[in-house]
C-alpha positions in Angstrom: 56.5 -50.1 8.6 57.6 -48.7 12.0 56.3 -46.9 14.0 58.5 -43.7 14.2 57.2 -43.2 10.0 55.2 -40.7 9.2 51.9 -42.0 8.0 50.9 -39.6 5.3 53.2 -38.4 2.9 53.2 -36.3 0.2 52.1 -37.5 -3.1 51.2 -40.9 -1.8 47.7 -40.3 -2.2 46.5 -41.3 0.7 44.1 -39.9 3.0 43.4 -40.0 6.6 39.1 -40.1 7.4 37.5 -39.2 10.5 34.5 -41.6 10.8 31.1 -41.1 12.7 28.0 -42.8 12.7 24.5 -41.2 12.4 21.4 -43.4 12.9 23.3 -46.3 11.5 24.6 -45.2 8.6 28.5 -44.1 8.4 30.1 -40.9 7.4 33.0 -39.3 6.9 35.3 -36.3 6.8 39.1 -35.6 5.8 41.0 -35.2 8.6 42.5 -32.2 7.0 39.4 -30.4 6.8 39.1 -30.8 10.6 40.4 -28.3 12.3 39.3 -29.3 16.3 36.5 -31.7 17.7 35.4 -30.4 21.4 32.3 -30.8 23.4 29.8 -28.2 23.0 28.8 -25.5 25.6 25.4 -24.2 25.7 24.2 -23.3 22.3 22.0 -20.3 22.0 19.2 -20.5 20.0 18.6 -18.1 16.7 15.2 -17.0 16.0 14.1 -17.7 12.5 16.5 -19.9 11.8 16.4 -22.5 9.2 15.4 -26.0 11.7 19.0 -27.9 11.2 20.4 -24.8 13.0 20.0 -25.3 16.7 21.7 -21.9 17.4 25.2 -20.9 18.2 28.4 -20.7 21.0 31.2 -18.7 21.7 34.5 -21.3 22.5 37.3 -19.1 23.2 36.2 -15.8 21.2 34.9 -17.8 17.7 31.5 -17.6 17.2 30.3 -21.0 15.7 27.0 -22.2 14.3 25.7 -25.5 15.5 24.2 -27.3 13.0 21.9 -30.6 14.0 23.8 -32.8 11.3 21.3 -35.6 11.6 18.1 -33.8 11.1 20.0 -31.6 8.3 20.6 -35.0 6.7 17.5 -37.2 7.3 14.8 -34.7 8.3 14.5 -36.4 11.5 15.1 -35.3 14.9 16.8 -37.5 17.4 17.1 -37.7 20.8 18.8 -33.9 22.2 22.0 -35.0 24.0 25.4 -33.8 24.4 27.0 -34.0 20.9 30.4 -33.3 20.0 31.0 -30.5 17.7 33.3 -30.3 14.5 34.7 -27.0 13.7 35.9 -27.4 10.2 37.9 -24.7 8.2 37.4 -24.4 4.0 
């Protein structure tokens, strides 16, 4: 195939997955559903919220939630370091 193809087509069922790891175990995501992956700003936290929800930001006048993905999906917390954030789009 060269290069200068276009990968996906339609009807070919294929898919393209974004893959990320979380305490050893792998994940994934369509790439469709993606919409932008970017480094998070400081998140403000939300009282009351439910614990997987660290708070929220503000990047370029959308209001996103940051989620802890790991503790959402083990019950454990990690280490707190700079994470990227995926903004996805249903």
């Amino acid at each position: 195939m060269a290069e200068t193809e276009i990968l996906l087509e339609s009807g070919t069922n294929e898919i393209e997955i974004m893959e990320f790891t979380i305490y050893g175990e792998l994940y994934g995501i369509n790439v469709a559903k993606v919409r932008e992956i970017m480094m998070s700003d400081k998140v403000k936290p939300i009282p009351h919220a439910h614990p997987a929800v660290e708070g929220i930001f503000k990047p370029r006048d959308l209001l996103l939630t940051v989620i802890d993905l790991p503790y959402y999906l083990t019950g454990s917390k990690g280490e707190t370091r700079q994470r990227s954030v995926y903004y996805h789009q249903f």
